[in-house]
C-alpha positions as CSV (number, residue, x, y, z in Angstrom):
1,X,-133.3,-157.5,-86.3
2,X,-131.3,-160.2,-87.6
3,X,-131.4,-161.3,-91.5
4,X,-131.8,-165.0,-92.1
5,X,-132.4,-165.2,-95.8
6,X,-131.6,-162.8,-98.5
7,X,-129.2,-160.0,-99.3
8,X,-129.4,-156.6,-100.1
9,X,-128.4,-153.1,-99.6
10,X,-129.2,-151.1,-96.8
11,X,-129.5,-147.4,-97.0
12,X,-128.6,-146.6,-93.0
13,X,-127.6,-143.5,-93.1
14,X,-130.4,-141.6,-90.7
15,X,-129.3,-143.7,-88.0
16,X,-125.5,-144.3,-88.5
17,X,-124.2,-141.5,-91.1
18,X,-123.1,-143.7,-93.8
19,X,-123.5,-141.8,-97.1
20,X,-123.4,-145.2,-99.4
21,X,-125.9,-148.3,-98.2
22,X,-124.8,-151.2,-96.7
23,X,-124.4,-154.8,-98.4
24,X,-126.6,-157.3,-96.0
25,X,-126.9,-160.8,-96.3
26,X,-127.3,-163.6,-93.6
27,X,-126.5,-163.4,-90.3
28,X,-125.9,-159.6,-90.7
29,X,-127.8,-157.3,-88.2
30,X,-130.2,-154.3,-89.6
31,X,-131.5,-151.4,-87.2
32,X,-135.5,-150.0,-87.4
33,X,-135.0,-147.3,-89.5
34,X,-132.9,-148.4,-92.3
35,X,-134.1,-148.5,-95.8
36,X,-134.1,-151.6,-98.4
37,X,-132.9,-150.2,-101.6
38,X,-133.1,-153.3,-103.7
39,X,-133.1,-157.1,-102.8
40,X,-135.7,-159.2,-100.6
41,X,-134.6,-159.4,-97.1
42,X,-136.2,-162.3,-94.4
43,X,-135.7,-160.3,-90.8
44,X,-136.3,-161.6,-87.9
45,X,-136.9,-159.5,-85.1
46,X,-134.9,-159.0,-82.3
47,X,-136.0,-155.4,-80.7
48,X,-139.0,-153.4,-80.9
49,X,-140.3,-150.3,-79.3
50,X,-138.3,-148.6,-76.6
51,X,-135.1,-151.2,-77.8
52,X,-134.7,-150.1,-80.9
53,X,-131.4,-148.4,-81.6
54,X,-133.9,-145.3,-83.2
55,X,-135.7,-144.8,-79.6
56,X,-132.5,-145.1,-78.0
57,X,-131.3,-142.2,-80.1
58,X,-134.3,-140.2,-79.3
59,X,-133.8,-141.0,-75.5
60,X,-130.4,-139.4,-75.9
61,X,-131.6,-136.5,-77.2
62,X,-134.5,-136.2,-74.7
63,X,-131.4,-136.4,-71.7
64,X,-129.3,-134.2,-73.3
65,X,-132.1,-131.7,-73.4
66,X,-133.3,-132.1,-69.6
67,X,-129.8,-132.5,-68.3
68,X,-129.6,-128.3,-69.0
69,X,-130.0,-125.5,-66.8
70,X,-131.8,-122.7,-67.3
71,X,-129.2,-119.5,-67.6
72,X,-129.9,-117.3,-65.0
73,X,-129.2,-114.0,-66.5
74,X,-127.3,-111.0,-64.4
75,X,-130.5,-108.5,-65.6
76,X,-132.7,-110.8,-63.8
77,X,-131.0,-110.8,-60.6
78,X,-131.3,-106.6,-60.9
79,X,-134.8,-106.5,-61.8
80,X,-135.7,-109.2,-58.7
81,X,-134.5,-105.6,-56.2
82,X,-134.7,-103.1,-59.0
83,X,-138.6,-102.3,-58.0
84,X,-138.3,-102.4,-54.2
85,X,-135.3,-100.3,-54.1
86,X,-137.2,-97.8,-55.9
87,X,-140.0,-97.6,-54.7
88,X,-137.8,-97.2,-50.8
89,X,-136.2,-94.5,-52.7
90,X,-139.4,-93.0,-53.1
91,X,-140.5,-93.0,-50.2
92,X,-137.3,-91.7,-48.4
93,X,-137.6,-88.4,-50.8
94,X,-141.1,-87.8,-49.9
95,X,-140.4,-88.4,-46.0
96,X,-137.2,-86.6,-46.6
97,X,-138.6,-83.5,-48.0
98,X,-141.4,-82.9,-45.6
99,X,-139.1,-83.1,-42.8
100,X,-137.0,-80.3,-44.4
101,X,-139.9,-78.3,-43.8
102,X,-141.0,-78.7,-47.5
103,X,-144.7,-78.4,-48.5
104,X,-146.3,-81.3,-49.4
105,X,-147.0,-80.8,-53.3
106,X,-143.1,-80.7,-53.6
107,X,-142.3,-83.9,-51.8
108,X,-145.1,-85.5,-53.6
109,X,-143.5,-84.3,-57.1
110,X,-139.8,-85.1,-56.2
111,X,-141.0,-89.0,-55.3
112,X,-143.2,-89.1,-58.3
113,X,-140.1,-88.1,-60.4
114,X,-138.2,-90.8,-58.9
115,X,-140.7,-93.2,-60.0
116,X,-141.5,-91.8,-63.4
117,X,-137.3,-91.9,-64.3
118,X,-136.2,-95.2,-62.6
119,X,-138.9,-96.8,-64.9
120,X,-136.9,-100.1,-65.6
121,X,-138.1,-100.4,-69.3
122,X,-134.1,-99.3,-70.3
123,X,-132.8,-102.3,-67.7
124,X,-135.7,-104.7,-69.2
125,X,-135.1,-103.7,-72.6
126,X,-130.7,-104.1,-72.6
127,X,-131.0,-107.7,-72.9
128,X,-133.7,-108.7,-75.2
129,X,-133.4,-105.6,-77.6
130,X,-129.9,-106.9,-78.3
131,X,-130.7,-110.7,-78.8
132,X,-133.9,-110.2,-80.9
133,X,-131.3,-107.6,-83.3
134,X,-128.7,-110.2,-83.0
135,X,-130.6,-113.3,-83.6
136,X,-132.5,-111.1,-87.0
137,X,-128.9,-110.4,-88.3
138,X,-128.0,-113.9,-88.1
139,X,-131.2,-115.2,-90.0
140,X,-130.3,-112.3,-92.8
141,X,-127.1,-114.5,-93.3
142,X,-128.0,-118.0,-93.1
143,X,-127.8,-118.5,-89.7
144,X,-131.2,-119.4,-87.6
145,X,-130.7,-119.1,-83.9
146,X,-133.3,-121.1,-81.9
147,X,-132.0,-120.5,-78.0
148,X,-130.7,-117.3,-77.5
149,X,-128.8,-118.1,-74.8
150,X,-126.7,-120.1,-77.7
151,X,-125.9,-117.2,-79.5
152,X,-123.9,-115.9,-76.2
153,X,-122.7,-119.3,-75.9
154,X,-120.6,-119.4,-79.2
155,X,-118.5,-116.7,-78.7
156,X,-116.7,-118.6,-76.5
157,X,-116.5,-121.8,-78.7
158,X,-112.7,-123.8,-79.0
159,X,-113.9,-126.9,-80.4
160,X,-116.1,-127.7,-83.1
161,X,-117.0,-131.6,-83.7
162,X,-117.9,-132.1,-87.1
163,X,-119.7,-135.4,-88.7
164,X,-118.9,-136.3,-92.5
165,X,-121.8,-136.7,-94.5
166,X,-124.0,-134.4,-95.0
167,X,-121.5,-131.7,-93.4
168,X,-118.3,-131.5,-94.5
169,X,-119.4,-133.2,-97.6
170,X,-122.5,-132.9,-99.8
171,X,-124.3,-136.3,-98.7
172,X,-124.7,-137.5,-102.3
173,X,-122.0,-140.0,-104.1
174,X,-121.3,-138.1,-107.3
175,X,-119.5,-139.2,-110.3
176,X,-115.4,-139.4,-109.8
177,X,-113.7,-141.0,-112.6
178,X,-113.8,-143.9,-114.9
179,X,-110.8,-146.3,-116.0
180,X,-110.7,-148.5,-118.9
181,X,-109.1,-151.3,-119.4
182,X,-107.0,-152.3,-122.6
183,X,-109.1,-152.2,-125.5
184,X,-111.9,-150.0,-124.5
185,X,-112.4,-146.2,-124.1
186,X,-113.7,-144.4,-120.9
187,X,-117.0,-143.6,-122.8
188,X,-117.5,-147.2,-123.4
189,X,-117.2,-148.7,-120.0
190,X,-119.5,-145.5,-118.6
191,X,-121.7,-145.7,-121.6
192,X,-123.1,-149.7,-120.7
193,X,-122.6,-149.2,-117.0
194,X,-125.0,-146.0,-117.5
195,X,-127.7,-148.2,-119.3
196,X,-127.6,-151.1,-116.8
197,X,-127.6,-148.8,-113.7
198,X,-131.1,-147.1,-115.5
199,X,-133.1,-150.0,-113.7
200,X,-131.3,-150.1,-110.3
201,X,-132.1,-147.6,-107.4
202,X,-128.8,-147.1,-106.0
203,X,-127.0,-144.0,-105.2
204,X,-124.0,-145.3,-107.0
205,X,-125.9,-146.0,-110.0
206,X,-128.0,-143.0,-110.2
207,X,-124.0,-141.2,-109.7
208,X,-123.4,-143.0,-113.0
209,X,-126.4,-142.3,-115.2
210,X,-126.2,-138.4,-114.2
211,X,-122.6,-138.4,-115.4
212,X,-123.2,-140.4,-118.6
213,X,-125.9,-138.0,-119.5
214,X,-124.1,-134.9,-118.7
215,X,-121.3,-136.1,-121.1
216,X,-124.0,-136.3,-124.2
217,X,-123.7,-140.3,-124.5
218,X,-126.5,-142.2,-125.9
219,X,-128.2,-144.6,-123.4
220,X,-130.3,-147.4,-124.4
221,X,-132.8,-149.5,-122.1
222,X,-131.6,-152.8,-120.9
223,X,-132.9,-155.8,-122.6
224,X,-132.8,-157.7,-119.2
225,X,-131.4,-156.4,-115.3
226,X,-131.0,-158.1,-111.6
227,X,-129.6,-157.1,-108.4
228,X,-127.0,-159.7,-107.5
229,X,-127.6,-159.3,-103.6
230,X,-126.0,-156.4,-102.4
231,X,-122.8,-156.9,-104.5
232,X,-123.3,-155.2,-107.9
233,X,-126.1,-155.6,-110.9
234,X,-126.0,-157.7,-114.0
235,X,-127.8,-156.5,-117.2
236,X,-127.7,-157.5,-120.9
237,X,-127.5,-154.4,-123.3
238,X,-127.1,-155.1,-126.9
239,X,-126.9,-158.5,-126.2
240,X,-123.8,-158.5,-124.4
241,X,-123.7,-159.5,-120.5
242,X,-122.8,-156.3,-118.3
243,X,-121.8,-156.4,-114.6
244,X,-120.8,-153.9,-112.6
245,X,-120.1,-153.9,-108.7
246,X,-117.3,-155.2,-106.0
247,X,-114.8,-158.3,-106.2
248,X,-117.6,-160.1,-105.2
249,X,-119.5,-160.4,-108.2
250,X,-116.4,-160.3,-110.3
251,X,-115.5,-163.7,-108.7
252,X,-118.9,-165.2,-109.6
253,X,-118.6,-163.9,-112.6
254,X,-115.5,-165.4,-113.5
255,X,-113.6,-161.8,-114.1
256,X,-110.2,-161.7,-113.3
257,X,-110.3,-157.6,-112.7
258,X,-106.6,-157.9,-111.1
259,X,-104.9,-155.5,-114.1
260,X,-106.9,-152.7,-112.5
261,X,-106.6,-153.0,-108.8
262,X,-103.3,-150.7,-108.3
263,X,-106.3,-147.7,-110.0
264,X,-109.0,-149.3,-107.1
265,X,-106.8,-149.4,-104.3
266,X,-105.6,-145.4,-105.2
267,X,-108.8,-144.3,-105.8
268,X,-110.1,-146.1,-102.5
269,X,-107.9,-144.3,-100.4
270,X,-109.1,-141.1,-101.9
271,X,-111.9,-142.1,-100.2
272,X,-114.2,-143.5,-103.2
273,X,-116.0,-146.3,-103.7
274,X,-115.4,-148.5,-107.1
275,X,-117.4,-150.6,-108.9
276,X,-115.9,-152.5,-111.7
277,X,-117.3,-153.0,-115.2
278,X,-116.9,-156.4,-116.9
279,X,-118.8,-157.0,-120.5
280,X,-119.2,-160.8,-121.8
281,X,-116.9,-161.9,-118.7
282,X,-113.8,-160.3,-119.4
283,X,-112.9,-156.9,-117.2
284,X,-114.3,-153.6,-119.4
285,X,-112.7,-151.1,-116.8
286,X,-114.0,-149.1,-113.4
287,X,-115.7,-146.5,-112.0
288,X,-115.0,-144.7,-109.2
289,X,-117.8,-142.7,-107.5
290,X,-117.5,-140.5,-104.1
291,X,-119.2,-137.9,-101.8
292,X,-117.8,-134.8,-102.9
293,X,-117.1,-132.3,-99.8
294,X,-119.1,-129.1,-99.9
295,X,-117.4,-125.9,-101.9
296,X,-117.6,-123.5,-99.1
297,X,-116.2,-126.5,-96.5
298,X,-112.0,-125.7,-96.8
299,X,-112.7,-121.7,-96.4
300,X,-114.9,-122.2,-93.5
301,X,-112.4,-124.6,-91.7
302,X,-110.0,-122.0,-92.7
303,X,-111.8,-119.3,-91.0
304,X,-112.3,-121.4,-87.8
305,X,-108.6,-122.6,-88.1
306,X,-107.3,-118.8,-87.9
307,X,-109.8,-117.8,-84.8
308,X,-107.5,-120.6,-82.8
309,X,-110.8,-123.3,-83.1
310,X,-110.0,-126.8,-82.7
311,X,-111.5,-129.0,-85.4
312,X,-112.4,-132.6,-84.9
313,X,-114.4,-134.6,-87.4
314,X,-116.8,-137.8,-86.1
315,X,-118.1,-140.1,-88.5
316,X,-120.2,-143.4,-89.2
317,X,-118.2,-143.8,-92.5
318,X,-115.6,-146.5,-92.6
319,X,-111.5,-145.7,-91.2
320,X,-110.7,-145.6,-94.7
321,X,-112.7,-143.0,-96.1
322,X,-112.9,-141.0,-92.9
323,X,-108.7,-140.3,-93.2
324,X,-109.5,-140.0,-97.1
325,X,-111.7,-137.0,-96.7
326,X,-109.5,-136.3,-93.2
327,X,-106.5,-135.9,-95.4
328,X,-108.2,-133.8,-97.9
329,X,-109.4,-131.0,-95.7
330,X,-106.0,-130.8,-93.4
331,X,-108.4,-132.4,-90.3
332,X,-105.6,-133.7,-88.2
333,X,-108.1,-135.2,-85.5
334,X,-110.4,-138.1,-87.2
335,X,-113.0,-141.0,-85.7
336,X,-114.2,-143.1,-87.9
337,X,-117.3,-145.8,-87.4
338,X,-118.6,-144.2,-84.4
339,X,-122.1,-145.0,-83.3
340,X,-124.0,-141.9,-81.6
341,X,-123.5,-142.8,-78.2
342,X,-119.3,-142.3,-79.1
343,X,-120.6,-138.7,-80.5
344,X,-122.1,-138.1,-77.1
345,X,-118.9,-139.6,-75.3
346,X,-116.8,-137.7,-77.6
347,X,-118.5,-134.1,-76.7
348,X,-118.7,-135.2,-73.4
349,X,-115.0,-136.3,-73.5
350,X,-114.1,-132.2,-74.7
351,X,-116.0,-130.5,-72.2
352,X,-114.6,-132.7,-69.1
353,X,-111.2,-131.1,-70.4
354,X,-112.6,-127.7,-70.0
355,X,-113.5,-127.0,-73.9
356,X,-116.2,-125.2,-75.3
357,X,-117.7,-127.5,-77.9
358,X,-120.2,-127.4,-80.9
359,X,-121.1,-130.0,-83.2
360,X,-122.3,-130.0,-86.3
361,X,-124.3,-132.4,-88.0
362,X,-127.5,-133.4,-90.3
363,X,-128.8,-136.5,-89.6
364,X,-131.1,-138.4,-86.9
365,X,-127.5,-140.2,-85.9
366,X,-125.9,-136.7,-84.8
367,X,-128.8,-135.3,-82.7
368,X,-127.7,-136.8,-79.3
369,X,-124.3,-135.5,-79.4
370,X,-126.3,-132.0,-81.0
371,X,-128.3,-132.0,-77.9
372,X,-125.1,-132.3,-75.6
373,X,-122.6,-129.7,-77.5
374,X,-122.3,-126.1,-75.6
375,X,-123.8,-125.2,-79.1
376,X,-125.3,-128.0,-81.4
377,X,-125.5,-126.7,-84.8
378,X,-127.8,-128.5,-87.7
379,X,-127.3,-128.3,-91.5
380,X,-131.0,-127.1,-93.0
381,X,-130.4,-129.5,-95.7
382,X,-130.5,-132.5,-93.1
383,X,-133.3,-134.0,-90.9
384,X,-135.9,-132.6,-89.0
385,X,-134.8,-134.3,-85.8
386,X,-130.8,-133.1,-86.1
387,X,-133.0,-129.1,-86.8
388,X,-134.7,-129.9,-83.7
389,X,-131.9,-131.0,-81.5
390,X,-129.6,-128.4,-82.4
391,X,-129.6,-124.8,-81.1
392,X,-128.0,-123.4,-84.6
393,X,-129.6,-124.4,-87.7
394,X,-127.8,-123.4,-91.5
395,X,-130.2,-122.7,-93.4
396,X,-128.3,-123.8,-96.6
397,X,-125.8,-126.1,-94.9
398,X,-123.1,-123.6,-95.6
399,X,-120.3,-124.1,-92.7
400,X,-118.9,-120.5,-93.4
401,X,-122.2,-119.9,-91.0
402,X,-120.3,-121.0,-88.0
403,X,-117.7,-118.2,-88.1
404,X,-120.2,-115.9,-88.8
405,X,-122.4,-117.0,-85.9
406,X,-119.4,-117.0,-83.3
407,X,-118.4,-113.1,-84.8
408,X,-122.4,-112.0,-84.3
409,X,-122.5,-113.7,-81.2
410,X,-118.9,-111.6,-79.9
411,X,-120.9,-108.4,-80.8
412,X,-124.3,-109.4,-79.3
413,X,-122.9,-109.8,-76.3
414,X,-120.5,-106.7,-76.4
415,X,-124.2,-104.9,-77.1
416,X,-125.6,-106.7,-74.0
417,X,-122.7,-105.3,-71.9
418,X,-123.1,-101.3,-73.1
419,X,-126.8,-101.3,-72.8
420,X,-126.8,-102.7,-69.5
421,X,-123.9,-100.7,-68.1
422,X,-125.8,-97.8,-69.9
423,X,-129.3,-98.7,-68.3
424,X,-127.0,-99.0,-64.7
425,X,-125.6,-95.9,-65.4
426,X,-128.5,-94.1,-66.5
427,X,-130.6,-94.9,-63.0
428,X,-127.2,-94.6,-60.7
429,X,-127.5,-91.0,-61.7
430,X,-131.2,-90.1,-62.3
431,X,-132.5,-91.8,-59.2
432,X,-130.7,-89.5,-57.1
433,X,-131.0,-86.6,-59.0
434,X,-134.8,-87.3,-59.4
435,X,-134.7,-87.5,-55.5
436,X,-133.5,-84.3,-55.1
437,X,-129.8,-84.6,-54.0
438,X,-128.5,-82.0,-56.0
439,X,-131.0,-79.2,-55.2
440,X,-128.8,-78.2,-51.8
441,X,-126.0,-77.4,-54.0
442,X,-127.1,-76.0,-57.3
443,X,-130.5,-75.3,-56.8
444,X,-131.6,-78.7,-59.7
445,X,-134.9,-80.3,-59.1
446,X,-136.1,-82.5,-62.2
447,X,-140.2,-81.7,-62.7
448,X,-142.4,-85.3,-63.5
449,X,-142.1,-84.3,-67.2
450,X,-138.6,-83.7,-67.6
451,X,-138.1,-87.2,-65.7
452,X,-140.6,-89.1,-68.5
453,X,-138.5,-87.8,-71.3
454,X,-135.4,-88.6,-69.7
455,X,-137.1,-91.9,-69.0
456,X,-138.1,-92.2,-72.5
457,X,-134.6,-91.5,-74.2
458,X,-132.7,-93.8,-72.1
459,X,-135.3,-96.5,-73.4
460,X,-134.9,-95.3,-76.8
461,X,-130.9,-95.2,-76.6
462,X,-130.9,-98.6,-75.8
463,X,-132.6,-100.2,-78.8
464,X,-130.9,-97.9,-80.8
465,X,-127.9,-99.2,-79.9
466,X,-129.2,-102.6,-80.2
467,X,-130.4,-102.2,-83.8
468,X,-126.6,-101.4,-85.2
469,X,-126.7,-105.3,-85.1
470,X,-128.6,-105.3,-88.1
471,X,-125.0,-103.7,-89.7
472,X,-122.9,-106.7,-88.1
473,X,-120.7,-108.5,-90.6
């Protein structure tokens, strides 16, 4: 819809990403979806239903989904002749060894052993024995796998596509620092922003209270508090006038806050936001607050960084602070205010080139391009819809999980390869010998019995081959 009286700040950031809400005021356009987090908004509506930009990011996913085959796996294509070929083999020994004149008891036992040793469970068994261990080690280490065939898939992975918020970074704007201004201390300024901000609902605000009562400062309860429309708060504490929030407000308010905008501008293009503090109309000082990124983000970029990975990071935030946290974390290729049809575009983009791509995100506004990816890959600590998109989920949001799912998913499939060339093997050989082929030269016949055990230890070979998954680092 379209606003038409009021302002406010939007909290967008299921649909577009944006970890800090959105100033609206007239004129400005607001999506189904988005949450009010203070002021009175008049909308008018301009889309419901199907046209809502939330439907059209569930029809994306809903494509992206149908648009992919089914794998067709090699152990299917051998199990499709495996029986008929067996059974002809079969009946070839029996025929076989009454026309050499044999009696009928020992055709009949030679064809039953054929049929008792070529029982397909070991072929049957090499595929899913070694997904179902390789799938349980990777839920032992964070890692929940919800399509198998993904966890073949990200082996070959060359691109990952990362979003910001949420991802990279924790998703929640903490504390950063605080500047005052001459004449007052850093205590001071956080200290009467802290008890203004105890009435307002912000993200920024509640940044500020946590980090004035973490430093021990006494807080007292405003004697009076307003939104000012999406551009800051005004309180009186003490009986002095408080505001804190953009150069919006400080205009109204008369505040020249120009002796600290060389600190704003810095701390801006470290990626924060900053709110300035004026007290009785004269400029107190600033505080900066940010989204911090995630502890175990540099090492895991690291780790995908040295396995020859391409990183790319996607994200709703603004230019400004997409480069800032870019910068930070060495990411050399950065898009910044993309919508979730340019996430789709984008993974689209990288697999027209021939790349292998994941992408990693946690909120509603990621799931398309989740959906689309080679391997989509959804931080637990996001939404359900970005969990049900993807075909990875982290349990904890810890991105070391992506190298350890592409390292699980090398061995799973190196497990897949021996137990099927063992199952191959295994029936290349006992078929014939279960036929009888060898008893012309050295006398060997195999009784029923001895061809159920032999059956029975190929079977048990390959899941115990599959189970030294569980050990996979």
């Amino acid at each position: 819809g379209v606003v038409r009286a009021g302002a406010s700040a939007v909290d967008e950031s299921m649909l577009t990403g944006e970890s800090l809400p959105v100033d609206k005021a007239a004129g400005d356009k607001v999506a189904a979806g988005a949450l009010n987090t203070s002021g009175r908004l008049e909308i008018e509506t301009t889309a419901v239903g199907a046209e809502t930009m939330l439907a059209q990011i569930i029809r994306l996913v809903e494509d992206a989904q149908s648009a992919k085959a089914p794998i067709q796996r090699t152990v299917d294509r051998v199990a499709a002749v495996f029986v008929p070929v067996v059974l002809a083999i079969a009946a070839a020994a029996l025929v076989g060894w009454l026309a050499a004149g044999a009696s009928a008891e020992t055709a009949l036992l030679n064809a039953v052993s054929v049929l008792v040793i070529a029982c397909p469970c070991a072929l049957g068994l090499a595929t899913p024995a070694a997904l179902v261990a390789g799938t349980g080690a990777a839920a032992q280490r964070g890692v929940l796998i919800r399509d198998a065939a993904a966890l073949e898939r990200a082996r070959g992975l060359d691109t990952v596509v990362f979003d910001k918020t949420g991802t990279l970074t924790e998703g929640k704007p903490a504390f950063e620092r605080v500047v005052a201004a001459a004449g007052w201390t850093e205590d001071d300024v956080l200290r009467l922003a802290a008890d203004v901000d105890q009435g307002a609902e912000h993200p920024l605000a509640e940044a500020i209270v946590a980090e004035a009562r973490r430093r021990g400062l006494p807080l007292d309860a405003p004697q009076s508090f307003a939104t000012a429309g999406g551009i800051g708060v005004r309180g009186t504490v003490g009986g002095r006038r408080v505001a804190i929030g953009n150069t919006t407000l400080m205009q109204d308010e008369g505040v020249d806050w120009r002796p600290l905008e060389r600190d704003a501008e810095t701390l801006r293009a470290q990626g924060a936001s900053v709110m300035f503090v004026a007290v009785d109309g004269r400029i107190a000082g600033l505080i900066a607050v940010s989204d911090p990124i995630k502890p175990t983000t540099p090492a895991a970029l690291a780790a995908l960084r040295a396995d020859g990975v391409r990183v790319v990071m996607a994200t709703g935030d603004g230019w400004t602070t997409a480069r800032a946290v870019a910068a930070k974390l060495g990411i050399d290729e950065v898009f910044g205010e993309v919508k979730p049809q340019d996430k789709v575009d984008l993974v689209a983009r990288l697999k027209a080139e021939g790349r292998k791509v994941a992408m990693a995100g946690d909120g509603i506004n990621d799931a398309p391009a989740l959906a689309a990816a080679d391997v989509g890959i959804a931080m637990g600590t996001g939404t359900d819809v970005a969990m049900n998109a993807g075909h990875v989920t982290l349990i904890k949001g810890d991105l070391t999980g992506i190298a350890r799912a592409r390292e699980l998913s090398r061995q799973t499939v190196r497990n897949m390869r021996q137990n099927l060339a063992f199952a191959l093997v295994y029936n290349a050989l006992g078929v014939p010998i279960a036929a009888g082929v060898l008893y012309p030269f050295f006398g060997l016949l195999l009784s029923p019995l001895i061809a159920a055990l032999a059956m029975s230890f190929s079977s048990v070979s390959v899941v115990g081959n599959a189970l030294r998954l569980r050990r996979a680092r």
